[in-house]
C-alpha positions, 0 to 999 in steps of 0.5 A: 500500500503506498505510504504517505510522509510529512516533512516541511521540504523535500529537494528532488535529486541528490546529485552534490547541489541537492546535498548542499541545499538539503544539508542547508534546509536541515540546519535551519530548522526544516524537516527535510528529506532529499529523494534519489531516483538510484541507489547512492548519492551524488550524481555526477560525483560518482567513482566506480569499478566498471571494468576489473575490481581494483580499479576505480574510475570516476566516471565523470567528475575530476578534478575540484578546483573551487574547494577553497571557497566552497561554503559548504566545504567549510560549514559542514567541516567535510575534511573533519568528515573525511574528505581528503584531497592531493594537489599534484605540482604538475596541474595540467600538460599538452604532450607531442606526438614529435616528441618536442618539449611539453607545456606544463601549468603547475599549481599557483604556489609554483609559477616560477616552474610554469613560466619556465615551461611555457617560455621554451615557446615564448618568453612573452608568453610566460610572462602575460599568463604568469601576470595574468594568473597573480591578478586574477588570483588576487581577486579570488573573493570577488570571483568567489561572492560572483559565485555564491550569489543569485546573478546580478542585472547588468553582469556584462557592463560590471565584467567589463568595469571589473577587467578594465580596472584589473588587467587595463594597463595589460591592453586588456580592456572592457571590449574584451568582454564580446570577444570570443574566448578563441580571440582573446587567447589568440590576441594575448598569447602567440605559441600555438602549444600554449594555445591548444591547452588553454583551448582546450582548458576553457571548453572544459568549462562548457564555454564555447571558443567560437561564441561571442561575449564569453571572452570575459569567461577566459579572462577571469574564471578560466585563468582562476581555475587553470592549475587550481585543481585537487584529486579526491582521494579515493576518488570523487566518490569520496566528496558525495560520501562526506556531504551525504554524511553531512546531511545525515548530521544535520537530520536530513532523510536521504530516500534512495531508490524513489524516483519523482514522477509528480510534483504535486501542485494544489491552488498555484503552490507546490505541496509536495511530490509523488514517487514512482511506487505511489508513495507521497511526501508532502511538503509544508513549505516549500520543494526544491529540484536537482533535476534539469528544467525540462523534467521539473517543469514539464514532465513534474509540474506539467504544462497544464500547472505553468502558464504558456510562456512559462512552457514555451520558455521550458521547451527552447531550453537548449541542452549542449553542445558545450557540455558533452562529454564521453569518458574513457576507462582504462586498467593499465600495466603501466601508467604513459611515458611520452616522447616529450618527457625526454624534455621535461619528466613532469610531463609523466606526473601531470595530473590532466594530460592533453593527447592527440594534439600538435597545435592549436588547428588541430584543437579548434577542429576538435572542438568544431566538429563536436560542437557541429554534431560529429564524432571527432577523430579521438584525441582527449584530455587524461588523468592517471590517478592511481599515480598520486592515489595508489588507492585507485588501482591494484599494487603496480598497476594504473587506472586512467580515466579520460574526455573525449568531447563528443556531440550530442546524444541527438546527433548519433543514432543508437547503433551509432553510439554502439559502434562508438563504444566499440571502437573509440578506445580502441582508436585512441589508443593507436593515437595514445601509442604515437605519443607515449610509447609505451601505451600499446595494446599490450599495456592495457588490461581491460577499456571501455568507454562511457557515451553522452546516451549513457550518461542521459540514461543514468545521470539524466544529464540531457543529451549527455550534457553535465550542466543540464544546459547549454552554455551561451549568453542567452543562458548564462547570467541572469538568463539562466536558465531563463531570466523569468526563473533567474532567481531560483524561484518559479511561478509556482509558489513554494517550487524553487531550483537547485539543479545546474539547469540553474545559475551558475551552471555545471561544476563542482561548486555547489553553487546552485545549491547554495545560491537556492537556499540563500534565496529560499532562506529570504523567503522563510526567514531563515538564517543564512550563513556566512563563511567565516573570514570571507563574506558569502 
């Protein structure tokens, strides 16, 4: 017989921003239970072993650059929990199938070593991105507040005031703003290396090279994140164990294997939810959503709960191309040795490694043909983890775990995608090999390679897109996901947005969820937090 449950909110979705929020709603005094469609928390945080025992994969989130500034990471103590993270010296490295010198980007504490590296290239070079990297990093708790707030009208015009002030005397100027990330790199650094990895580095982030007025995106959160990175330990399955532990210390219930069909809508207000084996929870307050737009308003809600410009906002919601990812798996013998290590060793030990470029034509394509809905000749960006983690792979033996950018889930048919887990890996390992040597077929124990239609089936990531939405100015900002909807709320009373459908996106921050409480916490009059000595 199905049930009935009372709580004062419910978040649907336990990915790591309805975590946060949960954990958020709890402290504050609310009953709060967080409902998950699968068996474990986290979402896209998620390691597993999907090849052999032993060797642990994180299937789709990496590497964690904003745990310094995350709230949550400092409220709720995650590392007294048991979150514990390693900073490889070496963040991020392109090598060469030629064999000639790599570029390295190390951490920030050692820019000495990146100016080095890039200045085999070019020493102007090294010295506008060494400049480039102090200022940005001098003014990492302005990005942070920009972060962890609901956007701000006006955002283009204060993005160009900000990088006026900041980085005029560089000749980088308000105009840059409408620039193309593509562009402003092209016009600040002239070797085709370095601009092949910071290609690359700023699609990572789902902003696309070619599209007009993201230029500021490079500029201010591409240079902060670049070489800002942390590995879990244990993988990033670690981080969704500690906030889940989190929300059971502030009293959350975490329901898992109860996925949401229905949010139930009496009178113009959301008073709570529907599962699928017919039990009800309901909610006195208020229901937040993890999930991605379509499905909360259209399949949850339902267009006959939502006015018709709220549904015809819903339906030109536009999910990738810039967030599409496919992830390689890999047990290995031995972890790369490239040809370009003969120049550098640290090319070996960099934490995110750059394979099947030469320069930066061969990027631009890449990206393009991703972007344009076709499979791109495999190349990828690489992590051997089990390097600084021997946790992740059996004693002398390595995992690797890779993206490939891909297209859309749409763009491919099933037998389409089929053909791709078959053959894909197997390609880029021949592409692999010509780079490092030692990475034949002989190296590798087992492979196997996880496509955007998984990734939309499991993660209900849409088209295979992490962020639930497509990069681009129209939704981006105080667009996002709409600008009726930018402030997290919705025209239903009591239903609010937690997922990355919503600002600021996709990403390991968990700003969307913060950013929901904060608001919700307005419409309660619940207590807020600040983060102690920062403001936010």
């Amino acid at each position: 017989m199905p049930e009935t449950f009372n709580y004062d909110a419910i978040v649907i979705g336990a990915g790591h921003n309805g975590l946060c929020l949960g954990a958020y709603l709890a402290r504050a005094g609310l009953k709060t239970a967080i409902l998950e469609r699968r068996h474990e928390e986290g979402g896209g945080v998620n390691t597993e072993e999907p090849l052999l025992p032993g060797y642990r994969h994180n299937m789709h989130a990496q590497y964690m650059e904003f745990f310094d500034i995350m709230p949550m990471f400092k409220d709720f103590e995650l590392e007294r929990i048991g979150l514990r993270t390693i900073m490889p010296e070496a963040q991020a490295g392109i090598a060469f199938e030629d064999g000639r010198p790599p570029v390295i980007i190390h951490r920030p504490d050692l820019l000495d070593r990146t100016h080095k590296s890039i200045s085999v290239y070019s020493k102007s070079d090294a010295d506008m991105y060494v400049e480039l990297k102090k200022r940005v990093m001098s003014m990492e708790n302005l990005l942070a507040v920009n972060l962890y707030s609901p956007p701000l009208e006006g955002d283009t015009q204060l993005q160009g005031q900000l990088i006026d002030a900041l980085l005029g005397d560089l000749g980088i100027t308000a105009d840059f703003v409408m620039k193309t990330p593509k562009v402003v790199i092209d016009e600040l650094f002239e070797s085709t290396e370095l601009r092949a990895l910071l290609y690359r580095s700023t699609v990572e982030w789902g902003f696309p090279v070619d599209t007009a007025c993201t230029g500021a995106a490079f500029l201010t959160f591409i240079m902060w994140t670049m070489g800002n990175w942390k590995m879990c330990k244990g993988g990033t399955h670690s981080l969704a164990k500690a906030m889940t532990q989190a929300c059971y210390s502030a009293g959350v219930d975490l329901v898992e294997s109860s996925e949401v069909k229905e949010i139930i809508v009496e009178n113009g207000r959301a008073t709570g939810v529907k599962v699928a084996n017919g039990d009800t929870f309901n909610a006195s307050k208020l229901v937040a959503s993890n999930a991605d737009l379509r499905q909360t308003l259209l399949d949850m809600v339902g267009q006959d709960n939502l006015s018709p410009k709220w549904v015809k906002r819903a339906k030109a919601f536009r999910y990738g191309p810039s967030h599409v990812l496919g992830t390689l798996t890999m047990c290995l013998y031995e972890a790369p040795n490239y040809k370009s290590a003969k120049y550098d060793e640290e090319i070996n030990k960099c934490f995110y490694t750059l394979v099947g470029f030469e320069n930066e034509l061969d990027m631009a394509q890449y990206i393009r043909d991703a972007y344009n809905g076709h499979l791109p000749k495999p190349a990828a960006g690489t992590w051997v983890n089990s390097i600084w983690d021997q946790s992740q792979a059996p004693p002398s033996r390595h995992s690797a775990t890779g993206w490939y950018f891909m297209p859309p889930k749409s763009a491919l048919s099933k037998e389409e995608w089929e053909e791709v887990r078959r053959t894909y890996n197997k390609k880029f390992i021949d592409v692999w090999q010509r780079f490092a040597p030692n990475m034949t077929s002989d190296n590798i124990i087992a492979e196997r390679v996880y496509t955007p239609d998984q990734m939309e089936r499991k993660n209900m990531m849409m088209e295979g897109d992490f962020s639930n939405g497509e990069f681009s100015p129209d939704q981006m900002g105080p667009n996002r996901p709409f600008p009726e909807a930018s402030s997290y709320r919705t025209e239903v009373e009591g239903l609010y947005l937690c997922g990355p459908s919503a600002y600021p996106g996709g990403g390991v921050h968990a700003a969307c969820g913060y950013n929901s409480f904060k608001v919700i916490a307005n419409d309660f009059s619940l207590d807020t937090p600040v983060v102690a000595s920062r403001g936010y």
